[in-house]
BAMIDO-250205 format. One record per residue (C-alpha): residue in three letters; chain; x, y, z. Coordinates in nm, 3 decimals, m for minus. Example, Ala and Ser with C-alpha at 12.3 -4.5 7.8 and 13.67 -1.06 7.14 Angstrom:
<atoms>
 rest kette       X       Y       Z
  ala     A   1.230  m0.450   0.780
  ser     A   1.367  m0.106   0.714
</atoms>
This chain:
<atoms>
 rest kette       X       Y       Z
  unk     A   1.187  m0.930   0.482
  unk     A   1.436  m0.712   0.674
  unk     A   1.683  m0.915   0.575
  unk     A   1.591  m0.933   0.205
  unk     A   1.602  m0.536   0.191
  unk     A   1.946  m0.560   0.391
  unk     A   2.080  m0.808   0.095
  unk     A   2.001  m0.552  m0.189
  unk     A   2.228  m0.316  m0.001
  unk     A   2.603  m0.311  m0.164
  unk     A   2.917  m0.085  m0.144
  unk     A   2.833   0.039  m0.460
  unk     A   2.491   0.116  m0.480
  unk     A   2.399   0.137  m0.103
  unk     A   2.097   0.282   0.053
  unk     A   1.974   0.351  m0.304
  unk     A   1.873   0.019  m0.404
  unk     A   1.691   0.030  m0.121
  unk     A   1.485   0.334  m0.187
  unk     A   1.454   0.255  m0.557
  unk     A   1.304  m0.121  m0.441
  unk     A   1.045   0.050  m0.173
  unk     A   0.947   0.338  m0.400
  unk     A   0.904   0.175  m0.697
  unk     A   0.669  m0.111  m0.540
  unk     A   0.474   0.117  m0.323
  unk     A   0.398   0.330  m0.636
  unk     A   0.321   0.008  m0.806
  unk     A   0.044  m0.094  m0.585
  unk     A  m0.085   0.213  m0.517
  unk     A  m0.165   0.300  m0.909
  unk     A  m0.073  m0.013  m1.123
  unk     A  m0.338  m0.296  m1.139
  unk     A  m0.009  m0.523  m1.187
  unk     A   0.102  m0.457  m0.819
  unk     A  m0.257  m0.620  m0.669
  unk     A  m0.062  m0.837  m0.473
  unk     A   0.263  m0.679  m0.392
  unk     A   0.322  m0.691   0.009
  unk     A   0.352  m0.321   0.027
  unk     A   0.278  m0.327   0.470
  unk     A   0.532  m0.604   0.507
  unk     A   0.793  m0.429   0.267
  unk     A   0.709  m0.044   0.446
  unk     A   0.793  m0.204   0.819
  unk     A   1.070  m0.433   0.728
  unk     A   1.212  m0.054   0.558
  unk     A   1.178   0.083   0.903
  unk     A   1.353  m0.203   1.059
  unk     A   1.670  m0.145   0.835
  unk     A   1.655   0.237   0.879
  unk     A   1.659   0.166   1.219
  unk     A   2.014  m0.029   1.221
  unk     A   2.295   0.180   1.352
  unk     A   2.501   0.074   1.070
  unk     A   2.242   0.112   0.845
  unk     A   2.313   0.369   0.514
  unk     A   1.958   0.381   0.500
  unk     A   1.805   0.726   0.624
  unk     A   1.422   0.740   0.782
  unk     A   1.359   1.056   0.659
  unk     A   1.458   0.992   0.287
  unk     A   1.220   0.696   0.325
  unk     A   0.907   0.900   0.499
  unk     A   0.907   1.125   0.228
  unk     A   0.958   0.876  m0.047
  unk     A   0.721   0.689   0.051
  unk     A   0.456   0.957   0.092
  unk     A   0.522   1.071  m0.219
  unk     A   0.565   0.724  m0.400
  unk     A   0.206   0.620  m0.263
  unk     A   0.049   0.996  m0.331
  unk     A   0.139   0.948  m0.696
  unk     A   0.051   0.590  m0.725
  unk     A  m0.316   0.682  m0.611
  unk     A  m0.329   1.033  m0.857
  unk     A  m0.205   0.771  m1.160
  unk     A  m0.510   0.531  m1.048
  unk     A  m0.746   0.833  m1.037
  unk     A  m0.675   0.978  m1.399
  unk     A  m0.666   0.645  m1.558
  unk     A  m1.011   0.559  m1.367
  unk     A  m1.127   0.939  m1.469
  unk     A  m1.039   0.944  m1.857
  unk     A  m1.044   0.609  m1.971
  unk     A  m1.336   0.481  m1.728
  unk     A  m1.481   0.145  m1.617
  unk     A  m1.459  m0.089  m1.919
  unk     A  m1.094   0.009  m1.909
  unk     A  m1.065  m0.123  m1.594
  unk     A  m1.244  m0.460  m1.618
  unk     A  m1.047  m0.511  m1.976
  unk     A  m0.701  m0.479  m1.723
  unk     A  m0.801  m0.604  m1.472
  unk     A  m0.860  m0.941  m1.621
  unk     A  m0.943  m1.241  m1.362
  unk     A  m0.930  m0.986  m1.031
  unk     A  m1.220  m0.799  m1.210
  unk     A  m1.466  m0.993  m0.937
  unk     A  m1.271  m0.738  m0.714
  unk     A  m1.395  m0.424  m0.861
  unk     A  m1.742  m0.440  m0.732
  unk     A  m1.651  m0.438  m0.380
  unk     A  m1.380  m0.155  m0.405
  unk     A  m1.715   0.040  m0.604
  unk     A  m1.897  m0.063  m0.275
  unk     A  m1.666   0.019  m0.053
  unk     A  m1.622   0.340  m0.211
  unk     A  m1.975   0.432  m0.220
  unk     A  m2.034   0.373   0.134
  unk     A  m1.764   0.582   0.319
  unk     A  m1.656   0.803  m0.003
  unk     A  m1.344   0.999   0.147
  unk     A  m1.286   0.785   0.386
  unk     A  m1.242   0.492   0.162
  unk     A  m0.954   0.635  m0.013
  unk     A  m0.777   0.705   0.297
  unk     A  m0.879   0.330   0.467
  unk     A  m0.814   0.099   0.167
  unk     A  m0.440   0.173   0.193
  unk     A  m0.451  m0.134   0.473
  unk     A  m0.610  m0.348   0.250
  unk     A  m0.406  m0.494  m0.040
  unk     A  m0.749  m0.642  m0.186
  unk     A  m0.893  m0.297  m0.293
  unk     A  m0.580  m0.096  m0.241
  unk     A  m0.494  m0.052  m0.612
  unk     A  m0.883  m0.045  m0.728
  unk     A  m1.031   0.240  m0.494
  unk     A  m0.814   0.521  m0.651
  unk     A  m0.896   0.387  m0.953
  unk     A  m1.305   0.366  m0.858
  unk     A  m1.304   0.726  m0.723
  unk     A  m1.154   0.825  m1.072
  unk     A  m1.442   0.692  m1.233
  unk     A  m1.705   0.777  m1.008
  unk     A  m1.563   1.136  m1.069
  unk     A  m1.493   1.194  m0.758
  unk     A  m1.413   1.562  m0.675
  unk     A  m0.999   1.599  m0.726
  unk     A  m0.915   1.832  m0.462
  unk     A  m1.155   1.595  m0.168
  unk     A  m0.959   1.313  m0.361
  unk     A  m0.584   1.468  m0.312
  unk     A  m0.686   1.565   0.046
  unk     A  m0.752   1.201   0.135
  unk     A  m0.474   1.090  m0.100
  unk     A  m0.236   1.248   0.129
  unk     A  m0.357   1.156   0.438
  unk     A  m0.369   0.774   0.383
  unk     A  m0.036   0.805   0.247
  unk     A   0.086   0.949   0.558
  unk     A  m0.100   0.733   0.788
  unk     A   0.014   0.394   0.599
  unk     A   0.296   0.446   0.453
  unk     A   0.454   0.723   0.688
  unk     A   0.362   0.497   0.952
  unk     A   0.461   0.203   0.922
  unk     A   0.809   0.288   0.789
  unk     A   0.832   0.529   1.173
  unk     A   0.680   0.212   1.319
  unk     A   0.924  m0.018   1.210
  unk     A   1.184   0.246   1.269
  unk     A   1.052   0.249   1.620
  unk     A   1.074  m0.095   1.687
  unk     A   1.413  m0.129   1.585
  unk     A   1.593   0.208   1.751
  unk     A   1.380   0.281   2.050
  unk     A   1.387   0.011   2.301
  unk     A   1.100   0.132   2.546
  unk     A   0.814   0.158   2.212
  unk     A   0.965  m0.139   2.048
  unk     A   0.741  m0.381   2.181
  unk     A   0.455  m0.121   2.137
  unk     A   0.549  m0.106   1.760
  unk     A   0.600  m0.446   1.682
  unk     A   0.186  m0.451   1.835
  unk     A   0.125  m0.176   1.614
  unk     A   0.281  m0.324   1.291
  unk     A   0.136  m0.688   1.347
  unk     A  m0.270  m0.567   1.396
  unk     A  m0.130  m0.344   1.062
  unk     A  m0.059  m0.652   0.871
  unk     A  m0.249  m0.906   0.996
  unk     A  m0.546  m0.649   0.907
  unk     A  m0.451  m0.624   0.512
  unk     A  m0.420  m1.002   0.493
  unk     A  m0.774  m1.066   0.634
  unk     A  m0.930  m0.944   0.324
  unk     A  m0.736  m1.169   0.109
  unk     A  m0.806  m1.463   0.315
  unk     A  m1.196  m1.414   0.343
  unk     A  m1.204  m1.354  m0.032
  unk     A  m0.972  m1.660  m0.104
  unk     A  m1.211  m1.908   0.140
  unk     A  m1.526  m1.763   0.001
  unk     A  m1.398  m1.833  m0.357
  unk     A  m1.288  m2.210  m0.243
  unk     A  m1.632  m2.286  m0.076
  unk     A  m1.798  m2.133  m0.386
  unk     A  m1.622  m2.393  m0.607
  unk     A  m1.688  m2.672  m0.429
  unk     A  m2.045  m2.595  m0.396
  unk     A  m2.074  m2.535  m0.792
</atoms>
């Protein structure tokens, strides 16, 4: 993936295809029901990675804060459309991942604040929870607080992560730890789901 990013780079445009790539799909999956299964984690390390490159145009801190602020609006988008145009809204889009609304609606109503700030590692109710806490009317100020901090914690850190493990030999091997349980962690979800949905067809 690192080398995918490194391929959009040209004389011409630079680090900015870059950042528009990143920003636009992290803000994608974080508010659009389109970007369900865009590989945000992946994409957010393999940023770091290039960052990291000492002949890399790409700069960390433009990314940190893009990112933060790419995923914090993604989430506020998900929580306005979930607030004003409400559930039915939401099945209608979501069309046949619908069967994942009710366990984002679960998942939010067991750990409420917490939810918004843990689904950012899992891809399978990533883009629904902002969306659930919008129509579960959620409070928007205990909403924006745990907005923020999930997008620091994610996206923040994985980009610093996979900075890390590219310019600082003595955590690299630390961070490469660190981004692996990340990933490996939003694609157990989609796994479970996919095997559960396999054995239920060949059972009916």
């Amino acid at each position: 993936m690192s080398e995918w990013l490194a391929g959009v780079l040209s004389p011409d445009v630079g680090a900015v295809a870059v950042y528009a790539v990143v920003f636009g799909l992290i803000f994608a999956e974080s508010g659009i029901l389109l970007g369900f299964f865009l590989p945000g984690d992946t994409v957010l390390f393999a940023a770091g990675l290039l960052a990291g490159r000492d002949d890399s145009p790409v700069s960390v801190t433009v990314l940190v804060v893009g990112v933060t602020l790419a995923a914090i609006l993604g989430d506020a988008v998900g929580y306005w459309s979930g607030r004003r145009l409400g559930r039915p809204w939401v099945l209608k889009r979501a069309g046949r991942m619908a069967h994942h609304l009710p366990k984002a609606e679960a998942f939010y109503e067991r750990w409420g604040w917490g939810a918004v700030v843990a689904c950012r590692f899992f891809p399978w109710i990533r883009t629904f929870t902002p969306i659930v806490a919008g129509t579960a009317r959620m409070p928007y100020p205990k909403f924006l607080s745990a907005n923020v901090v999930g997008a620091l914690v994610w996206g923040a850190g994985l980009v610093l992560t996979g900075y890390a493990a590219h310019s600082v030999p003595w955590v690299k091997h630390a961070a490469y730890v660190v981004a692996a349980v990340a990933i490996a962690a939003s694609l157990v979800g989609p796994t479970v789901e996919a095997v559960r949905l396999i054995r239920q067809r060949r059972s009916g």
